[in-house]
C-alpha positions as CSV (number, residue, x, y, z in Angstrom):
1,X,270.1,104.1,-5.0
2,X,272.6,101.2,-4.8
3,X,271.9,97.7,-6.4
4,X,273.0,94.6,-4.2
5,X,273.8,91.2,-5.4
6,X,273.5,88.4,-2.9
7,X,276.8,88.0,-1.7
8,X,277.1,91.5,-0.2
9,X,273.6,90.9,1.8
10,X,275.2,87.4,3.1
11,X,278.3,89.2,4.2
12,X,276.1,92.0,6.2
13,X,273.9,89.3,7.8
14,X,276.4,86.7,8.8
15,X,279.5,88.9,9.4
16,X,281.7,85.6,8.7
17,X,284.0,87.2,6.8
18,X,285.0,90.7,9.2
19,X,286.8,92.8,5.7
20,X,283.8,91.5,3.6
21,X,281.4,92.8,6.6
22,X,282.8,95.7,6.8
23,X,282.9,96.8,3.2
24,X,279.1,95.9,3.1
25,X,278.0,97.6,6.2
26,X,279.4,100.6,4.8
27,X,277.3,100.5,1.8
28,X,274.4,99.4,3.2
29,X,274.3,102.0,6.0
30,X,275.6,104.8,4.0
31,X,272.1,106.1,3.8
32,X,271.5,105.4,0.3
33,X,268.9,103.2,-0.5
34,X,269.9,100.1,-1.1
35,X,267.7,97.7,-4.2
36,X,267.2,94.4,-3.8
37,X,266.1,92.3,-6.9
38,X,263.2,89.0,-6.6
39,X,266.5,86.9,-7.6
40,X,268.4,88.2,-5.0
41,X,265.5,87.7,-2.2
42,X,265.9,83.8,-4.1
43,X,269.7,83.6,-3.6
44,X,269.8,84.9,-0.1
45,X,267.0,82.3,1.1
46,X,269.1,79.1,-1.1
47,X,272.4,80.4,0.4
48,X,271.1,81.0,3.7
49,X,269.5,77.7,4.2
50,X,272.7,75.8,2.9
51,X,276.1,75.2,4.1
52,X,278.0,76.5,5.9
53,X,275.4,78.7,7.5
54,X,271.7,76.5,7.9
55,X,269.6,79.1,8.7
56,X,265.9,78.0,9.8
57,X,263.5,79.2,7.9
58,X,261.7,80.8,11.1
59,X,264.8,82.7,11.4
60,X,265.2,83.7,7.6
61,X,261.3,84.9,6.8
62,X,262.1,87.2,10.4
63,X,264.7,88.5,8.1
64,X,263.2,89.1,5.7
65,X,260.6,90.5,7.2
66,X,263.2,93.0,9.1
67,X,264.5,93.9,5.6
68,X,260.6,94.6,4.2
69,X,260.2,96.9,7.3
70,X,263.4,98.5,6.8
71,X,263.9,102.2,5.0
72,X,267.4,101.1,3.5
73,X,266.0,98.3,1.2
74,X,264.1,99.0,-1.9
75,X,262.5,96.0,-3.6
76,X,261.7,95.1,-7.1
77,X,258.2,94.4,-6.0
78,X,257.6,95.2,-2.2
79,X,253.9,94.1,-2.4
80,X,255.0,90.4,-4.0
81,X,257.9,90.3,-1.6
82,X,255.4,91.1,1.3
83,X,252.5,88.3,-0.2
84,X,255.0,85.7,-0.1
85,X,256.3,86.3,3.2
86,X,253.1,86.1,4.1
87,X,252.9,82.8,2.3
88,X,255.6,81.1,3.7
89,X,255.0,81.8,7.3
90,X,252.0,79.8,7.2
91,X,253.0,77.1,4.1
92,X,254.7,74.2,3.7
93,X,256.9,75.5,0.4
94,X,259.6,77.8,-0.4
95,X,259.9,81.2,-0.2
96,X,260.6,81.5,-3.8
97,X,257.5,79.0,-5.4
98,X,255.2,81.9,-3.0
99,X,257.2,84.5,-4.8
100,X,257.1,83.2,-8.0
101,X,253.2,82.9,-7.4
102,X,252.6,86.6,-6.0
103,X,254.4,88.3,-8.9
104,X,252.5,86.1,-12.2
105,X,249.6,87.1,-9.6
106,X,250.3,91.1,-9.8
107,X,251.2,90.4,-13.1
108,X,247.1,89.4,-14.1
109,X,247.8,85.8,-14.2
110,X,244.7,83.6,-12.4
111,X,247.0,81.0,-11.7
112,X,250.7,79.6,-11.2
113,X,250.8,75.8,-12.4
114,X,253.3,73.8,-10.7
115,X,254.4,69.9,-10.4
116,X,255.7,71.4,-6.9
117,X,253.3,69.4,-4.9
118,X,253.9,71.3,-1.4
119,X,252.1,74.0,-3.2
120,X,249.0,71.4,-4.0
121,X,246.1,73.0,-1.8
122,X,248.1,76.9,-2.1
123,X,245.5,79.4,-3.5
124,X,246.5,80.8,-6.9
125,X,248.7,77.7,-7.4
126,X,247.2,74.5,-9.6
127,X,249.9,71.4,-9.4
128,X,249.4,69.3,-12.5
């Protein structure tokens, strides 16, 4: 198995840079699995949803949700990965406050507090 770091999933998704593509799609379809840390899932949504590239967010949980689906990727923590994409299709926060919620949830923890008030009526959350 093959550990990625965020900017070789960018390259492979957007393709902006043809050498960079390239290299990645290679790894990435070599038939090894390819591991993909919680972080990574974090960075890929920030950088996605920034400049230069503004994803929507419709368009990046369908990624996502490919990815999940997919036999390449490996994931830290498929069944966190899966609750908050679950999460976030039907919320109002981010990807990552629903990830950081689903793994202290796996983890034993009752709740995730938060000032993040888009996560005010979530289950398992408790804004303070």
């Amino acid at each position: 198995m093959i550990g990625l770091d965020t900017n070789v999933i960018v390259r492979y998704l957007t393709k902006d840079d043809e050498t960079q593509w390239r290299a990645a799609n290679l790894i990435i379809t070599s038939g090894e699995g390819c591991f993909i840390t919680n972080v990574v899932l974090c960075e890929l949504v920030w950088v996605l949803r920034g400049k230069p590239y503004k994803f929507e967010r419709v368009d990046i949980l369908k990624t996502i949700e490919a990815m999940i689906g997919s036999p390449t990727f490996e994931f830290e923590n498929r069944s966190a990965v899966y609750q908050a994409l679950l999460q976030a299709k039907v919320g109002s926060a981010d990807f990552s406050d629903y990830l950081i919620g689903s793994v202290a949830n796996l983890a034993g923890c009752s709740e995730t507090v938060t000032f993040d008030r888009k996560l005010k009526n979530e289950n398992r959350f408790r804004c303070l």
